[in-house]
N, C-alpha and C positions, 0 to 999 in steps of 0.2 A: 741646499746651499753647497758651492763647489767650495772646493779650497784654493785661494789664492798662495801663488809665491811672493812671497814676503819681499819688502824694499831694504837695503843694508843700513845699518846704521852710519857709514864711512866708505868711500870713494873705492874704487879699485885696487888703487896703487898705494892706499893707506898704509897697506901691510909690509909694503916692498922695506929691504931689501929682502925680507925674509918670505914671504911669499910674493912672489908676482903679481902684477898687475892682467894679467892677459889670462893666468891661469886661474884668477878669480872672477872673470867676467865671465869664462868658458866656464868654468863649474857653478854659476850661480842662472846666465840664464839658460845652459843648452841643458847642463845635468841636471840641476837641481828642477830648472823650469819644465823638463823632462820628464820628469819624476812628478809632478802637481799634474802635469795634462795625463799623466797615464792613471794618474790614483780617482783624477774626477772622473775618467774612463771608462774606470775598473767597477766605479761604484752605481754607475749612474744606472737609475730604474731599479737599484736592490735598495734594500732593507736599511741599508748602510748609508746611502744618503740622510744629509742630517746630523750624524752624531759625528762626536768629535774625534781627533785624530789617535786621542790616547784610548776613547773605547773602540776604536777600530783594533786596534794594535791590542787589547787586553783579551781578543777573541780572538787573533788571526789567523789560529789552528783550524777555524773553520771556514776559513775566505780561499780564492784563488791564491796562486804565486802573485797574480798580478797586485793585488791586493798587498799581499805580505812584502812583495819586492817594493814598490812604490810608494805606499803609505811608511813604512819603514824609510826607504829616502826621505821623503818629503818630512818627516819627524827629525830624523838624524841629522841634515841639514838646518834646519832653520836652529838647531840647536848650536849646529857647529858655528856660523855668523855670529850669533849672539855670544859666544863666548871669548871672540875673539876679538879686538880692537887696537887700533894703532898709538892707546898706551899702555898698551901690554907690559911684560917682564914682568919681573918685580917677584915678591911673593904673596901668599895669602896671609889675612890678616884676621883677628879677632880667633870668634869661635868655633872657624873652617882650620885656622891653620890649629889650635888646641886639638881639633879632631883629626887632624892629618897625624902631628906629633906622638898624639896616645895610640895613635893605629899603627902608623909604619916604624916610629921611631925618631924619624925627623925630615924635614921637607927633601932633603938629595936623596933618603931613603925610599921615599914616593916614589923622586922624580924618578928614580931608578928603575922600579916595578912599574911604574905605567911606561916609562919608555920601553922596556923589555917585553911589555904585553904587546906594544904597537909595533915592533919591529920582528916579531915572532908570528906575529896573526897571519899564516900561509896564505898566499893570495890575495884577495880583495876581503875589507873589513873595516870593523872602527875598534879602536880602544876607549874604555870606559874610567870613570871614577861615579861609581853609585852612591847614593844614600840608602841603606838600606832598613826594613822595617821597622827592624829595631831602635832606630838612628845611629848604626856603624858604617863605619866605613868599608868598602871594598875594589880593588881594580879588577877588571876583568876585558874579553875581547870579544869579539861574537864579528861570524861571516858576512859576507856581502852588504844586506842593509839591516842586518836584523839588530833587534835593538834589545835591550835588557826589560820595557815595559812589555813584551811581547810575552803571550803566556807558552810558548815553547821554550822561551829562553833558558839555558841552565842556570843559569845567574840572575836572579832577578833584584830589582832595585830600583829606584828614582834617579836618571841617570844627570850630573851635574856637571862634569865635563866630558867632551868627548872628541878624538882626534879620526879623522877622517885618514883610512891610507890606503883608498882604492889609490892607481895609480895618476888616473885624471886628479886628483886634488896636488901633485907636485909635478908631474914627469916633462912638462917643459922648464924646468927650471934644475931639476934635480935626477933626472934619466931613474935609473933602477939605484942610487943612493939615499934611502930609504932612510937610514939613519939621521942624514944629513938634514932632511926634510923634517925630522920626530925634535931634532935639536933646535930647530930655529923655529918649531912651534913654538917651543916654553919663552919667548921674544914677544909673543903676540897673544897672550891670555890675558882674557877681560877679567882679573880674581874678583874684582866688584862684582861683577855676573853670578862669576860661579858660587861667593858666597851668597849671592841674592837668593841661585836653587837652593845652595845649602841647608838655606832660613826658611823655607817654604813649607 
């Protein structure tokens, strides 16, 4: 069984004004779409056909790059859609924000640590918000498409939100202002979602 790229929940230009329209159709069907034909690629005739994306990603210390690099997209993405939606803002509610508040101190105290992870992660990467084994909380960043289910990862966790900031997820809209682009995410978070992993 290959892996399909996944259909959006909301329109292109849902996001706008804070993400574009044209930079979400380029990163959904060339990048992300990219990322699904290289992983069914990568896998096909091995062992690895057949299981899912997260036991792919629990072993990838023993797969190609191709493998690591593309299954990690193809996870990371269909993550990042679903967490975002065009009625975003707001904050989290129930017993995601009680566990933001006991962890960091309080919701701008997050916001502040996961945007600093995002805007610090050298080159290409994602920032994170784990659920971790325990059930705590933690932010964290990891390179290109590597993800925190990955058993290389130094951080590991059940990841429940995550921000994309290779530079194809903003740079016609936002050039090399990086910042810019981390600020006008927190406009467009689905918290219904993220507490849905929260609960999971």
């Amino acid at each position: 069984m290959s892996f399909k790229l996944p259909e959006l929940n909301y329109d292109y230009n849902a996001l706008e004004p804070y993400i574009d329209a044209r930079t979400m159709e380029i990163h959904h069907t060339k990048h992300h779409g990219g990322y699904t034909n290289n992983l069914n690629n990568a896998i096909e005739g091995t062992p690895l056909e057949g299981k899912s994306i997260e036991e792919i990603l629990a072993s990838v210390s023993k797969h190609s790059a191709a493998v690591r690099n593309n299954g990690g997209g193809y996870y990371n993405h269909n993550l990042f859609w679903e967490i975002m939606g065009p009625n975003g803002s707001g904050v989290p509610a129930g017993e995601l924000a009680a566990a933001i508040k006991s962890t960091f101190g309080s919701f701008e105290d997050f916001k502040s640590e996961f945007s600093k992870a995002a805007a610090t992660r050298f080159g290409s990467g994602w920032a994170w918000l784990l659920k971790k084994s325990d059930g705590g909380l933690v932010v964290t960043s990891t390179p290109n498409q590597d993800n925190p289910l990955m058993d290389l990862s130094e951080v590991k966790g059940f990841p429940i939100l995550g921000l994309d900031v290779w530079e194809h997820a903003y740079y016609l809209k936002y050039q090399n202002r990086r910042p810019e682009y981390i600020d006008a995410f927190w406009n467009v978070i689905n918290w219904e979602e993220v507490s849905r992993r929260y609960s999971k």
